[in-house]
C-alpha positions in Angstrom: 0.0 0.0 0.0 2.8 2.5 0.8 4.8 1.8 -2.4 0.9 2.2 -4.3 0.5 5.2 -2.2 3.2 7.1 -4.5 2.1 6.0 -7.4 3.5 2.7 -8.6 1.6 -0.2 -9.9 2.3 -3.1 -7.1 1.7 -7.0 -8.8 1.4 -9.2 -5.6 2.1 -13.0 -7.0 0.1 -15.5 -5.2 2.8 -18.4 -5.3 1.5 -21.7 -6.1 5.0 -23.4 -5.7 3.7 -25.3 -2.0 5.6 -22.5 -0.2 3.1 -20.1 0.6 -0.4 -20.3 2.1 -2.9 -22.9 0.8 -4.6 -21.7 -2.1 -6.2 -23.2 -5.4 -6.6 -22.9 -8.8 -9.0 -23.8 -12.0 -7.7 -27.1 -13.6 -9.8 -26.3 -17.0 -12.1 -23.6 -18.2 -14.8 -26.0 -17.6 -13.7 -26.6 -14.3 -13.7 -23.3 -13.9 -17.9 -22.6 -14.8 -18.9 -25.5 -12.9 -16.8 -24.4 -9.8 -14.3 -27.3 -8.7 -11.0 -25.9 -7.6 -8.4 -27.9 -7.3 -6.7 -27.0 -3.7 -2.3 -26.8 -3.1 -1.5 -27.4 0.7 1.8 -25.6 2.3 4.3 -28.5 2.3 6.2 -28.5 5.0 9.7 -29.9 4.5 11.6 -30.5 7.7 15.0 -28.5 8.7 15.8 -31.7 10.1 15.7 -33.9 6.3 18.3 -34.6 4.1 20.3 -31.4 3.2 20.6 -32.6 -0.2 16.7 -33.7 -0.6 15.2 -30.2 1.1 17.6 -28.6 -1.1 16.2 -29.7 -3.9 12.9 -28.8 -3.0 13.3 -25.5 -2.0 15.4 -24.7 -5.8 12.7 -26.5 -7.8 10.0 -24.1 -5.8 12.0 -21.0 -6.8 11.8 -22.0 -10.3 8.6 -21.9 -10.3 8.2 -18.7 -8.0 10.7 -17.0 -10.7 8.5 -18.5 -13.5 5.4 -17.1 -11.8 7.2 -13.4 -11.7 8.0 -13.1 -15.0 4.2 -14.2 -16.1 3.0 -10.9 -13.9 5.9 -9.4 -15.8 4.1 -10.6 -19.2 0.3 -9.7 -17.6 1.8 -6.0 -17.3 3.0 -5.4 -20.2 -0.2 -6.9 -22.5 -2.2 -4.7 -19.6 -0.2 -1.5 -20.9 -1.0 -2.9 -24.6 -4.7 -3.5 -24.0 -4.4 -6.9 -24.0 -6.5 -7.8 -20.9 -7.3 -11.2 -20.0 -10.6 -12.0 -17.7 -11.0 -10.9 -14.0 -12.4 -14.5 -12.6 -12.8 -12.7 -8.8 -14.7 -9.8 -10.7 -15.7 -10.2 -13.9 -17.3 -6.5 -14.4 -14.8 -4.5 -13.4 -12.9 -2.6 -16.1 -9.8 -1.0 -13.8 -7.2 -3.0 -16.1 -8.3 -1.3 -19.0 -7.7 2.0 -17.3 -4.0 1.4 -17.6 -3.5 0.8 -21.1 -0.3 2.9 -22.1 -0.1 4.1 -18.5 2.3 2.0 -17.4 6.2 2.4 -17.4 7.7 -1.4 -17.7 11.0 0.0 -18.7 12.2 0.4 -14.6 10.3 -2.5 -13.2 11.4 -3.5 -9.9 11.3 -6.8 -8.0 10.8 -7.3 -4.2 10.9 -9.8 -1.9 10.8 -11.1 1.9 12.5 -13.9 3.1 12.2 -16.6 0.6 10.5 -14.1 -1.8 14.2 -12.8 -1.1 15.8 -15.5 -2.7 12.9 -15.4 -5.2 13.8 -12.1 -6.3 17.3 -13.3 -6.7 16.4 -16.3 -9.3 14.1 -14.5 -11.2 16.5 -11.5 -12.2 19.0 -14.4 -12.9 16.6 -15.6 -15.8 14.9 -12.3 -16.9 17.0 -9.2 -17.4 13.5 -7.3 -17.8 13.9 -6.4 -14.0 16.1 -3.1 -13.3 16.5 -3.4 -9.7 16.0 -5.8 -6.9 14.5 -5.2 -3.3 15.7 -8.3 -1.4 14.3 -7.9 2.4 16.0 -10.1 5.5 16.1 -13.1 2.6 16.3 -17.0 3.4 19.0 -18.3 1.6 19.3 -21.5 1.4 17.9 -22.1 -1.8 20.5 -20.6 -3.6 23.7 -21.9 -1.1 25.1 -24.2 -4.4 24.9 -21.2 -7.2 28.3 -20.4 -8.2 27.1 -18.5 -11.5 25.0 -16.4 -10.1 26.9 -13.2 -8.5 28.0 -12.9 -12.1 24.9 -12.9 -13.4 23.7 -10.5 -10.9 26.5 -8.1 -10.7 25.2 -5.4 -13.1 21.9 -5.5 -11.9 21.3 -2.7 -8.7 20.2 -4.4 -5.3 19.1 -3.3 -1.9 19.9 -5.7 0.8 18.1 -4.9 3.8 18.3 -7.2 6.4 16.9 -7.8 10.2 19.1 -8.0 12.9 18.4 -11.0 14.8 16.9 -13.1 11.5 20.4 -12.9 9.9 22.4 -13.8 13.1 20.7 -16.7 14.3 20.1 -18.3 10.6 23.8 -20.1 10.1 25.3 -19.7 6.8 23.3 -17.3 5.0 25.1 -14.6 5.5 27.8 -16.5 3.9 25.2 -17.4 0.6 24.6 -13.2 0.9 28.2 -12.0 1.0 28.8 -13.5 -2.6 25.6 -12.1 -3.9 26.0 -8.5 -2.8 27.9 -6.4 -5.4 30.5 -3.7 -4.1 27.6 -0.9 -5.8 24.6 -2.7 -4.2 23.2 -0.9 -1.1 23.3 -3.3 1.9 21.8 -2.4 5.7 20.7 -4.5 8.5 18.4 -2.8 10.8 19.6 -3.0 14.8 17.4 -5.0 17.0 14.7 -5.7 14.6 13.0 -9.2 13.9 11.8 -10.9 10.7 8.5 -10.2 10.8 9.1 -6.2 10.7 8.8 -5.9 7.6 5.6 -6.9 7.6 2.2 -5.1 8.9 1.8 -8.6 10.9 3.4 -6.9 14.4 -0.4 -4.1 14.4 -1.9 -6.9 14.3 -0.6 -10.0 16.1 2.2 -8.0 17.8 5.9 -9.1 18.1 6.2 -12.7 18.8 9.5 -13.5 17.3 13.1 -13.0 19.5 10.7 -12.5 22.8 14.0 -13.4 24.8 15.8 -10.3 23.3 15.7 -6.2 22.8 13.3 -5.4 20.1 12.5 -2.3 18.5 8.6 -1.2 18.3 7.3 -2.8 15.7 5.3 -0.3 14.1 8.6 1.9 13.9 10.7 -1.4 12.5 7.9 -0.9 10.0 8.5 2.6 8.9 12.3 2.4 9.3 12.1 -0.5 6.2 9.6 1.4 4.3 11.8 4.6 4.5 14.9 2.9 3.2 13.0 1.1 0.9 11.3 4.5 -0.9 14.5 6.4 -0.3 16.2 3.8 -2.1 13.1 3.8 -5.3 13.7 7.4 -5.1 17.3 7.2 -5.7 16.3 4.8 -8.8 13.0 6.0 -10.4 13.4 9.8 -9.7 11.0 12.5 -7.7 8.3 10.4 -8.5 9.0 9.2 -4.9 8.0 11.7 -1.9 9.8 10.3 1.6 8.6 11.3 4.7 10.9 13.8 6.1 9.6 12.8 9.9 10.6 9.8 9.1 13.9 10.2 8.3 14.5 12.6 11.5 13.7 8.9 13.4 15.3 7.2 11.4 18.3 9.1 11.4 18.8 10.2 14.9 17.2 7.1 16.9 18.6 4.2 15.0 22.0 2.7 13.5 22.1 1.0 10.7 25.2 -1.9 10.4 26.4 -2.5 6.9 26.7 -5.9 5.5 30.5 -6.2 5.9 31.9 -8.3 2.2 34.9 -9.7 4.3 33.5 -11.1 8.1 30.6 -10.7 10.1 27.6 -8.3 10.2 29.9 -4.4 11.0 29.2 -2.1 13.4 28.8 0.9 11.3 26.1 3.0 9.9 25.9 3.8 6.6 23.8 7.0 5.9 21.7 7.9 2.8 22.0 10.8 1.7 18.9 13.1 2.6 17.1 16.1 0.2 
């Protein structure tokens, strides 16, 4: 809502890759008209298995979650050139023919949390049609056997923003990030801040990860991510992007930021963007 709030056209993919929440789809058009869904389940895939077996499930999932990008990709752009396929949830309403030649595809960004993380990752490996990547506090281990991809990557701008206490407790990814994160790529992990902050989970459920440690509110872990994250759009796309100044005072003079040090573990310093 905050990024549509400014004016950019937000595709949120439903995966369908067994990762994400149970959801369903039509098998068949006639399927479809006489209402039988066919139903996908999260699979769970225990930490515990064979390395080598959840490995393999979690890469064939981001093929499919990169696959699934790229086709929202492909829905935008025949949107922009009037090409609009049916509305099955609503049928009658015509706001996708309200964009035709509104859209600018030429800067499309991708964004992701946690897995969508690593998501965001594969899919720019496989379709250069993405400008920039938004990977937030990402889960890794997906990607902890790709030796080609950091070369693939390397041209393509990157914000890394990570939470505190996600990165440090999950072993070895780090490691997986450090090869992915170009020397130009913009890299922060937010002090004190848990996984779930960026989010809007916390107003509603409140904190319940890291209970045993400091945490930041989470409604201001919330606007400390969003402000990075539109500072860093802004810096991309242009004045397009209007960031709350009030913001940034928090931000700013509340809250240390440690960059994502290339050579050993998480640094202690704070890396400032520059402000208008």
């Amino acid at each position: 809502m905050q990024l549509a709030s400014h004016g950019i056209v937000v595709a949120a993919v439903e995966h369908k890759d067994e990762s994400a929440a149970s959801t369903f789809f039509y098998e068949n058009e006639s399927k479809y008209l006489s209402g039988k869904k066919s139903t996908i389940i999260f699979r769970t895939v225990s930490a515990t298995s064979d390395t080598g077996h959840q490995l393999l499930v979690r890469r064939r999932q981001l093929d499919i979650r990169a696959s699934e990008c790229s086709r929202a990709l492909d829905f935008l752009i025949g949107v922009n050139e009037g090409r609009c396929c049916e509305n099955l949830l609503d049928p009658e309403t015509k706001i996708l023919e309200q964009l035709k030649g509104r859209l600018d595809l030429e800067t499309a960004s991708l964004m992701g949390h946690s897995f969508g993380g690593a998501t965001t990752l594969v899919t720019a490996a496989k379709d250069d049609r993405f400008k920039q990547l938004i990977v937030l506090d990402s889960w890794l281990f997906g990607l902890k056997n790709e030796e080609n991809m950091p070369k693939v990557l390397a041209k393509v701008p990157k914000l890394f923003l990570n939470a505190d206490y996600f990165q440090l407790d999950l072993k070895g990814n780090l490691d997986i990030m450090r090869k992915l994160v170009s020397p130009t790529d913009s890299k922060f992990t937010v002090k004190k801040s848990t996984h779930e902050q960026f989010c809007d989970s916390p107003n509603i459920i409140g904190l319940r990860l890291n209970r045993d440690k400091p945490r930041i509110d989470g409604n201001l872990g919330l606007r400390i991510n969003t402000h990075i994250v539109l500072r860093y759009l802004k810096e991309r796309l242009g004045n397009m992007i209007y960031v709350d100044q009030l913001t940034a005072e928090i931000f700013y003079k509340s809250y240390l930021f440690q960059e994502i040090q290339l050579n050993g573990t998480t640094g202690t310093s704070c890396k400032k963007m520059q402000t208008t």
